[in-house]
N, C-alpha and C positions, 0 to 999 in steps of 0.2 A: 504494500500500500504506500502510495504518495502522501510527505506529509502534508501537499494543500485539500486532497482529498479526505471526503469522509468516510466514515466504514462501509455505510449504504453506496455510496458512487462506484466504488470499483467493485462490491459485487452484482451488481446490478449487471453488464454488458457478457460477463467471460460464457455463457453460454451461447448468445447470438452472435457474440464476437469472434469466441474460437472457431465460429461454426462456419462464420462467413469469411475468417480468414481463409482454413479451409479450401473452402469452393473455388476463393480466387488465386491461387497458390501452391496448387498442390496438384494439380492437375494437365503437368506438362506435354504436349508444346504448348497450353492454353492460360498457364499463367498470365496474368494480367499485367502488361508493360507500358511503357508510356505512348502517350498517342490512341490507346485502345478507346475504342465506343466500348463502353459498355453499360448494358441497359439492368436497369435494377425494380424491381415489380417491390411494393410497398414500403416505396421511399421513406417513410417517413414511422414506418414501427423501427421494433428492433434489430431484425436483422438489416433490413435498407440502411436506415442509418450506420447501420456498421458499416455496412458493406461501401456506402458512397464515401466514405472519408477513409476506407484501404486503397480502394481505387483510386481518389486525386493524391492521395501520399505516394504512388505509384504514378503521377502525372497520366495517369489518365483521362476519358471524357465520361464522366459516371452519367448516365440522364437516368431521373424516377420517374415511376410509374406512378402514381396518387390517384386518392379518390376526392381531392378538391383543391383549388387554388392556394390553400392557408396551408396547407399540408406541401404545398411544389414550393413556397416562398420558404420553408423551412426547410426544407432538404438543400436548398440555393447555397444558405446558411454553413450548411455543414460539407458544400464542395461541390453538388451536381450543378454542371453546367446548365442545366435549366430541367423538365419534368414534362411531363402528360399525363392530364386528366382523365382517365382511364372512362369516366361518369359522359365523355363526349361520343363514346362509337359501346355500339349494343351487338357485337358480333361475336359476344363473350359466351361461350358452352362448349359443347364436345362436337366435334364435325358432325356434318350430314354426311348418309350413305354416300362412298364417291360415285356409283352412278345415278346419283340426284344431282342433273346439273343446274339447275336453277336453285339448291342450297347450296351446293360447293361455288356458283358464282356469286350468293351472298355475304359470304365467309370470306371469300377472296377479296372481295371488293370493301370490305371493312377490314382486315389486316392489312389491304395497302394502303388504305388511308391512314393507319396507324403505321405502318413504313413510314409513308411522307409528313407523318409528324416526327420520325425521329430527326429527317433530316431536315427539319423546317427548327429544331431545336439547334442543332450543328451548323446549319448553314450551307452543310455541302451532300452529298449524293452520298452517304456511308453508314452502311449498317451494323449493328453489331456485332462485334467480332464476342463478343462476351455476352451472355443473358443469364442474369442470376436470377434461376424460378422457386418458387415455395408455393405458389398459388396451386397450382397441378392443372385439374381439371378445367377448370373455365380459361386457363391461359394458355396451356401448353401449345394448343396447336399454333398460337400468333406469336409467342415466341419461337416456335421450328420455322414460321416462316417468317419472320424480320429477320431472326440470324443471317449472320456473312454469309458465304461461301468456303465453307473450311472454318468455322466459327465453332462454337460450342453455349450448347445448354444444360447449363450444371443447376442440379435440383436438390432440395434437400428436404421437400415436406409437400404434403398436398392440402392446403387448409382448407380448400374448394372441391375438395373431392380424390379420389384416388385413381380415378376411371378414366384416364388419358386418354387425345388419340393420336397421332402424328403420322401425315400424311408422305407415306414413304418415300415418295416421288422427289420430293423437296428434303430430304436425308441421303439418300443415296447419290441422286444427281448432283447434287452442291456439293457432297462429302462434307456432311454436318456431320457435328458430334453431341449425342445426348445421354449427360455423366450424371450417375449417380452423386450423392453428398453426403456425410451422416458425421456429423459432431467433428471432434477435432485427438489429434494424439494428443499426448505430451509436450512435444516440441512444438506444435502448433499453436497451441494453448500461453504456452511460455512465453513468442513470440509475441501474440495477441497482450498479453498482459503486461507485455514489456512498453508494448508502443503508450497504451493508459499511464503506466507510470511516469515514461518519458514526459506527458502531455502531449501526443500526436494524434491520440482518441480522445474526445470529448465522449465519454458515458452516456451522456446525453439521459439523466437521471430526473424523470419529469415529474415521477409521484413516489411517499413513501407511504407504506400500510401498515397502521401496529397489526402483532398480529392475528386479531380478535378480530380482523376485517379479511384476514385472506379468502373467504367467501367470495365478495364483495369486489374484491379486485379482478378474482378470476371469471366473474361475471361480465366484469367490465368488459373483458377480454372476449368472452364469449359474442357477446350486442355490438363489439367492433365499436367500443362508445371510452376503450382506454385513450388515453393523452399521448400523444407524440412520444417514441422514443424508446427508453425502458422504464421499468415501475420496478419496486424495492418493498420486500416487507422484513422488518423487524422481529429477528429472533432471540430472544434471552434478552430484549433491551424494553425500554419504557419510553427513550425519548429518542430522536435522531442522533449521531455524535455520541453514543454509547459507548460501541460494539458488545462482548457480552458481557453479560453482567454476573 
């Protein structure tokens, strides 16, 4: 622990921290380098925000995916070159049969409009070489198709479901790559906790819970109605600035 930090701030990230270091790091040739687009789905929880300040620490181009304007102006904050509204385009669920062409050209035609907003954030004609997913189900298939060409979609949760679909055509032809994720080692972790103590992570530490409310929190979490970032609750303490007691 850093000593301007408090006991709650640094345990608060190392689970979506280690996790997200991880995904962008550990996965070579697809490590995340400077110059990389990479696109990050729920900029502004825990893992996003993790994730978007490994990535500009790594001079990258982080952009978030958000579900409102107040939530893209916070992720701006913590390094994503800018974000999309996820709440603008409804082409969000699991593919239509592919020989239903008039759903597969509705699909298509709302992923590339969510293409040309990645490059309408950039500026220039470049798509992800990086797409960090957790969503699964409602997103998977518009992250297989934003990704580069020789890109990767590294995944580590389905909190929309588990029922993917990913249309082969655009995995094989491009030589996409779609990578598993799952927590972090030792040395991962270490990493991750080192860059917090440095000060090159901001925790981003937005609520604390005694813990007679951990109910309450993880509800919050359920309703998608928690606060930007990560949340903390108190173990063996009574007030913030404890630790235990």
């Amino acid at each position: 622990m850093a000593p301007p930090l408090t006991w709650e701030a640094p345990a608060a990230p190392p689970l979506a921290g280690a996790t997200a270091y991880r995904m962008l790091f550990s996965w070579p040739p697809h490590d995340v380098r400077e110059d990389d687009v990479v696109l990050i789905w729920g900029g502004a929880g825990g893992l996003g925000t993790m994730a978007i300040q490994l990535a500009a620490l790594q001079g990258a181009k982080p952009i978030a995916v958000v579900s409102s304007d107040e939530k893209g102006e916070f992720c701006k904050q913590l390094g994503a070159i800018g974000y999309i509204n996820r709440k603008n385009f409804d082409h969000w669920g699991r593919l239509p049969n592919w020989e239903d062409a008039a759903g597969m050209g509705d699909f298509q035609k709302g992923a590339r409009a969510f293409g040309k907003a990645i490059w309408d954030v950039l500026g220039e004609r470049r798509s992800p070489r990086i797409v960090f997913e957790h969503p699964g189900e409602d997103t998977l298939p518009t992250s297989m198709f934003v990704c580069d060409t020789g890109g990767m979609v590294v995944i580590c949760a389905g909190t929309t479901g588990y029922n993917a679909d990913v249309d082969l055509r655009y995995l094989w032809m491009r030589q996409k790559r779609f990578q598993g994720s799952h927590f972090a080692n030792d040395g991962q972790a270490e990493a991750f906790n080192e860059l917090v103590i440095q000060g090159k992570i901001d925790p981003c530490l937005s609520r604390v819970f005694p813990f007679e409310e951990t109910g309450a929190c993880h509800q919050l979490m359920f309703e998608n109605r928690h606060p930007d970032g990560n949340m903390a609750i108190l173990v063996g303490a009574t007030e913030e600035g404890q630790g235990r007691s």
